[in-house]
ZABA-273083 format. One line per 5 residues: number of its first residue (from 0); for each residue y, x, z of C-alpha. Coordinates in steps of 0.05 Angstrom, whole numbers, plus 5000, padded with zeros to 4 digits. Example, Ala and Ser with C-alpha at 12.3 -4.5 7.8 and 13.67 -1.06 7.14 Angstrom:
2
0> 4910/5246/5156 | 4979/5273/5143
This chain:
352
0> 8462/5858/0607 | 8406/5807/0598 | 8392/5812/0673 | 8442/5790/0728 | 8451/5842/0772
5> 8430/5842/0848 | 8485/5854/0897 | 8461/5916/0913 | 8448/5934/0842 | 8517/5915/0829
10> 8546/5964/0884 | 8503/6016/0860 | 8520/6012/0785 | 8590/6017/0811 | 8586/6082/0865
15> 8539/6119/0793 | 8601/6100/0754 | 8652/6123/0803 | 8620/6194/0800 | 8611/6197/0719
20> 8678/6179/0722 | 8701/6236/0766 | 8651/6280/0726 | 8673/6269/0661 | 8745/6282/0685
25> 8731/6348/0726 | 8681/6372/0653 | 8731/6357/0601 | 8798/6377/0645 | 8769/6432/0683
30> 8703/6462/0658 | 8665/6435/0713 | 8591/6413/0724 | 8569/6359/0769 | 8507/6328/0801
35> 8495/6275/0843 | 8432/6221/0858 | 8415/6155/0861 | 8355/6137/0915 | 8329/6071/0912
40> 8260/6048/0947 | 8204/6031/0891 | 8215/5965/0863 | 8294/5957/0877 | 8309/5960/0793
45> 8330/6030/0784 | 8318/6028/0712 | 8365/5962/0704 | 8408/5996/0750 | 8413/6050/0698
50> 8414/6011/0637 | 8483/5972/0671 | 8514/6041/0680 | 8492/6071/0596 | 8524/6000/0572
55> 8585/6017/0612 | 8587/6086/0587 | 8572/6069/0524 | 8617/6009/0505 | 8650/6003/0569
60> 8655/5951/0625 | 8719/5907/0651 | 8674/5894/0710 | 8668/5954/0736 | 8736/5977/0703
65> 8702/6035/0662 | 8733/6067/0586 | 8673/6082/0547 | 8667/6151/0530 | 8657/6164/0460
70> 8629/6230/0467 | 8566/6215/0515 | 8501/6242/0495 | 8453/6223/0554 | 8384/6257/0562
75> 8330/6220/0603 | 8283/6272/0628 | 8208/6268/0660 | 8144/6298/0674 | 8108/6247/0635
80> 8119/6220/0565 | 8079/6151/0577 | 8136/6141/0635 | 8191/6161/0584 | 8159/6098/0544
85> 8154/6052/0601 | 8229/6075/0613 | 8247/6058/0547 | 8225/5999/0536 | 8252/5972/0607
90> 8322/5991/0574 | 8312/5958/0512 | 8296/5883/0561 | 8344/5896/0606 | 8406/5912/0557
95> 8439/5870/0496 | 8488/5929/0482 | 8445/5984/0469 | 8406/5976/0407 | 8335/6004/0400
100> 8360/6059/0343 | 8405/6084/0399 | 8338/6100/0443 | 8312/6167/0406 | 8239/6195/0428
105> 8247/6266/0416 | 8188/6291/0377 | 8162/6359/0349 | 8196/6346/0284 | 8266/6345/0311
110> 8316/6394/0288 | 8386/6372/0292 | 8447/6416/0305 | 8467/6379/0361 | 8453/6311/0392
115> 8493/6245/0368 | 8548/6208/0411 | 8514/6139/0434 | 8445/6152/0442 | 8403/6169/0502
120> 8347/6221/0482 | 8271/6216/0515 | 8253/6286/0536 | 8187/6305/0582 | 8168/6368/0606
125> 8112/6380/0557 | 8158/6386/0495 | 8194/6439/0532 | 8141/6482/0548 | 8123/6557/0519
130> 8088/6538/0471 | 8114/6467/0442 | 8147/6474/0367 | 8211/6450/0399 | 8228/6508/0430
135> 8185/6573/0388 | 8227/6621/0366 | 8285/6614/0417 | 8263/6673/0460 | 8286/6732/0436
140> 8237/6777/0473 | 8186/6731/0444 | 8210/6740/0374 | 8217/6811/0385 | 8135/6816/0413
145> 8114/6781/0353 | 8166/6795/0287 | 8190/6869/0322 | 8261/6901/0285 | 8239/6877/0227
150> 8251/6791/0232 | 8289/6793/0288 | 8319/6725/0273 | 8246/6691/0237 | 8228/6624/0264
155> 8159/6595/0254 | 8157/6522/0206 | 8222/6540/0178 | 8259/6520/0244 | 8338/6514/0231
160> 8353/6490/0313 | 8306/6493/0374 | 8320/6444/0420 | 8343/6497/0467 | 8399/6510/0407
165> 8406/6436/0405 | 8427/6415/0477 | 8479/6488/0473 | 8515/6459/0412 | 8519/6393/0442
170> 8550/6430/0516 | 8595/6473/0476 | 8629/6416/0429 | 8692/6395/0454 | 8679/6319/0422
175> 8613/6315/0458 | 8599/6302/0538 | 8527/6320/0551 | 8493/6274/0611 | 8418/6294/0638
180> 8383/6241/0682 | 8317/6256/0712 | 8276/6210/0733 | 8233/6220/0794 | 8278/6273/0808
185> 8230/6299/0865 | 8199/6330/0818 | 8199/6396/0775 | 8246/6433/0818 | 8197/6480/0847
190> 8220/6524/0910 | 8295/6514/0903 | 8294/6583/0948 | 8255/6632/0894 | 8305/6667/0850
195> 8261/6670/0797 | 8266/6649/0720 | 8265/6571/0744 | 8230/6510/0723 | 8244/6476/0661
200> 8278/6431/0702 | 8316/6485/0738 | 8338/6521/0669 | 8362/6442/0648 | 8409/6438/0701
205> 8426/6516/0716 | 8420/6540/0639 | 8389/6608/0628 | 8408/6669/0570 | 8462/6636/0521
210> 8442/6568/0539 | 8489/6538/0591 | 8467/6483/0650 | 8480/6419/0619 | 8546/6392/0650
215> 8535/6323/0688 | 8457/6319/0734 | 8443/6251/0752 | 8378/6245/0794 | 8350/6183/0797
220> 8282/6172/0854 | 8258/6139/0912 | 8255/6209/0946 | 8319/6256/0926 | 8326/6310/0979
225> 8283/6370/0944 | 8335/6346/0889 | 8389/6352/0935 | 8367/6417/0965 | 8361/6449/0898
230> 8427/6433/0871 | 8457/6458/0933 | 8426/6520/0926 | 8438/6540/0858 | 8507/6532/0871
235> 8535/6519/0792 | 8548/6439/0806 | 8592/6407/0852 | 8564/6353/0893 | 8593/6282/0889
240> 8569/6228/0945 | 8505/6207/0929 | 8488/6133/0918 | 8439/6108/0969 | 8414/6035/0958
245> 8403/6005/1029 | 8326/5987/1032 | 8347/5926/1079 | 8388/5892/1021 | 8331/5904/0975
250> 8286/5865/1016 | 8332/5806/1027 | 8345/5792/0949 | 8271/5783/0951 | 8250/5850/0909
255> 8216/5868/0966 | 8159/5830/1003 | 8166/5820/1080 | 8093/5804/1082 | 8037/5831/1045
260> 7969/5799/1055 | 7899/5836/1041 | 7830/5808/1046 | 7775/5842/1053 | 7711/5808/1050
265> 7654/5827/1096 | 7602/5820/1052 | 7570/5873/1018 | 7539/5873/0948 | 7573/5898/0872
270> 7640/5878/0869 | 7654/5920/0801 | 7636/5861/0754 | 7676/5799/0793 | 7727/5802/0739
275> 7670/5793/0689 | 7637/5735/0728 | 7699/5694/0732 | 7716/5707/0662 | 7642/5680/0651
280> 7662/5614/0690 | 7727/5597/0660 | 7685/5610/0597 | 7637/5550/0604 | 7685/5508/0635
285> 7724/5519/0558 | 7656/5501/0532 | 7638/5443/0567 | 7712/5418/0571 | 7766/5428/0525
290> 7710/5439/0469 | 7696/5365/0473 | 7769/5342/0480 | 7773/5387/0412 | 7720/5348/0368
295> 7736/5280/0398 | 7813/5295/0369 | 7785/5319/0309 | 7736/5256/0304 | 7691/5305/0285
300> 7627/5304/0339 | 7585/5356/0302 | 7634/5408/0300 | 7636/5461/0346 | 7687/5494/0365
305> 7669/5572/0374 | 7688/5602/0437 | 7697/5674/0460 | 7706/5718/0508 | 7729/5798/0501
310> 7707/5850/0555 | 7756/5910/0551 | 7712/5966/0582 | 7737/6035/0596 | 7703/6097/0561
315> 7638/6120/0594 | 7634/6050/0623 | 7574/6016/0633 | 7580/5962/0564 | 7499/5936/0583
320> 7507/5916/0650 | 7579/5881/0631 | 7537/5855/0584 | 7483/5824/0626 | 7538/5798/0675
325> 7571/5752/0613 | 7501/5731/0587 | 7471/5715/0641 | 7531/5671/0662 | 7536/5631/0589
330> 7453/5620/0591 | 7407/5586/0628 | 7371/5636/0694 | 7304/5643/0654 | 7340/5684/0599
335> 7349/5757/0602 | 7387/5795/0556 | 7384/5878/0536 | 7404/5905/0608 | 7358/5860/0642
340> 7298/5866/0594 | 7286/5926/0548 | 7252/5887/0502 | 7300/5831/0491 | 7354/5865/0465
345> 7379/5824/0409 | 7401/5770/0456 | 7438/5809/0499 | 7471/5846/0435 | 7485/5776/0404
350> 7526/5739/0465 | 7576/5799/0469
C-alpha cells in the first residue's frame, strides 16, 4: 500500500479478510454463497480500506496472514459509472500491487468467455440494463419475440458471450472464485419483500434462469441495513458478521472534524461572481508584482510579461456578466465592457 493504514482501517481490512477467508473456504469446499458488509461513516477511507483487502487477495499479505487466491475475479458494482471512475482511480493511488491493466472498465465491446483471475471489473447498472449491448440476446423470451422458431439462438453484432454468459462461466469454473462488491450498497435492492423478477442488483447476488447468484456479496456503504435486510430475505447466502467501523475512532485519527465552522454573512447583494472578483485581484496583484520582479531578472524593462486569467463557466451560464466582473476588475471604473455597454463590445470581448 502507498497509504499507511489507520487503526481502524487496519482492523477493518482484517475482520473483511477474515470473512473472504471463511467464504472462499465454505464456496470451494462446500458450494456455498456468502455476503456480508462493511459500514463505515463518509470520509473514514472505505476505498483504501478496500484496496488493502484486493492486494491481500490478490498477492497476499503476511500482515494480515492471508494466501492469495489465484482464482479471484472481483466485480465492483454501482449505480453510476463516473463513481466507478472515481473508485478506480482511488485504487490505482492507494495501491503499489495492483497495476492499472488489472483495473478493467467494462465496456459495450466486451465479449469474453469468462472473466480473468487478478483483475477487478467496473460494472454500473446502466450496462446491465434491457437494452445495453452487453446483455441483448440473453433472454430467451426476448429472442423468441423477435427471431421466433426460426433463430432461436441469433444474437445481434455477432455477440459470442453476453455478460450475463460471462459472469456464469466465471461462477461455474472450478479455477475461478467470483467476488461482487457493491458500493453504496443501500442502493438497487428495491423492496427486499416483493417476490418479483428482482433488481439488477437482486439478480447479481440471487442469479435468475441459468445464471446463478455470484458466490461471495460484499457490501460496502455508510448505510447497509436495506443491504442487510435483503440478503436475509432472499435466503441463498449465509451471513458472516458484518464489519462495522466505530465512527468514534474515525474521528480521533482526525478523518473526521470535531468542529465545523460556517459563516454566513449578513449582507445581501450577488454573491455568484466572488470567485470571479478574487480571481480578478490576485490577477493585478501578478501584474503589478511578480510582472516587474520578471523584467527586472530578465534586465529587460520593456518586456511584458503577458498575464491571464481562465473563467471555467458551466453551460447556459451567463459568459457576459463573468465577463464584465473580470474587466471591470483589470481596468480603470470609467471603462465598460460588452455586458455593461451594448455598444462597447470589443473591449469586453478582448479582456476575456
Amino acid at each position: 500500500m502507498k497509504f499507511t493504514l489507520k487503526d481502524y482501517q487496519r482492523d477493518a481490512v482484517r475482520d473483511a479478510l477474515d470473512n473472504l477467508k471463511d467464504a472462499q473456504d465454505d464456496w470451494r469446499r462446500k458450494s456455498r454463497k456468502s455476503a456480508f458488509s462493511l459500514t463505515a461513516v463518509t470520509g473514514a477511507g472505505k476505498t483504501v480500506m478496500a484496496a488493502a483487502a484486493f492486494e491481500a487477495l490478490f498477492h497476499g499479505d503476511d500482515e494480515f496472514d492471508f494466501d492469495a487466491d489465484p482464482g479471484a475475479v472481483v466485480i465492483w458494482f454501482s449505480d453510476d459509472p463516473s463513481l466507478n471512475e472515481q473508485t478506480r482511480f482511488r485504487l490505482m493511488e492507494a495501491s503499489d500491487r495492483i497495476n492499472h491493466t488489472d483495473l478493467v472498465v467494462v465496456e459495450n465491446t466486451f465479449n469474453r468467455p469468462r472473466f480473468e483471475a487478478g483483475k477487478i471489473y467496473f460494472l454500473n447498472t446502466q450496462k446491465l440494463g434491457k437494452n445495453s449491448l452487453l446483455v441483448r440476446g440473453h433472454d430467451p423470451e426476448e429472442l423468441e419475440a423477435k427471431a421466433g422458431a426460426l433463430l432461436p439462438e441469433t444474437r445481434p453484432d455477432l455477440r459470442a458471450y453476453t455478460i450475463w454468459d460471462t459472469i456464469q462461466n466465471t461462477i461455474e469454473d472450478p479455477e475461478l472464485t467470483l467476488y461482487l462488491v457493491l458500493d453504496e450498497a443501500h442502493r438497487g435492492m428495491g423492496n427486499a419483500t416483493v417476490k418479483e423478477k428482482g433488481t439488477i442488483v437482486q439478480r447479481l447476488i440471487n442469479g435468475f434462469g441459468s445464471v446463478p447468484g455470484i458466490p461471495v456479496v460484499w457490501g460496502i456503504s455508510a448505510t447497509v441495513e436495506r443491504f442487510n435486510k435483503a440478503i436475509e430475505f432472499a435466503g441463498n447466502h449465509i451471513k458472516l458478521p458484518n464489519v462495522v467501523v466505530d465512527a468514534d475512532k474515525v474521528q480521533e485519527s482526525g478523518l473526521i472534524k470535531d468542529t465545523i465552522l460556517l459563516d454566513i454573512p449578513d449582507e445581501t447583494g450577488d454573491f455568484d461572481t466572488v470567485l470571479v472578483r478574487r480571481a480578478t485581484d490576485k490577477l493585478k496583484e501578478s501584474a503589478t508584482g511578480a510582472d516587474r520582479a520578471y523584467r527586472a531578472s530578465r534586465r529587460h524593462p520593456k518586456s511584458l510579461g503577458r498575464q491571464s486569467c481562465v473563467v471555467v463557466c458551466p453551460s447556459r451560464a451567463n459568459v457576459q456578466e463573468a465577463a464584465c466582473h473580470t474587466h471591470r476588475g483589470t481596468q480603470r471604473a470609467s471603462t465598460r465592457c460588452a455586458a455593461c455597454s451594448p455598444g462597447d463590445r470589443q473591449v469586453g470581448r478582448g479582456r476575456v
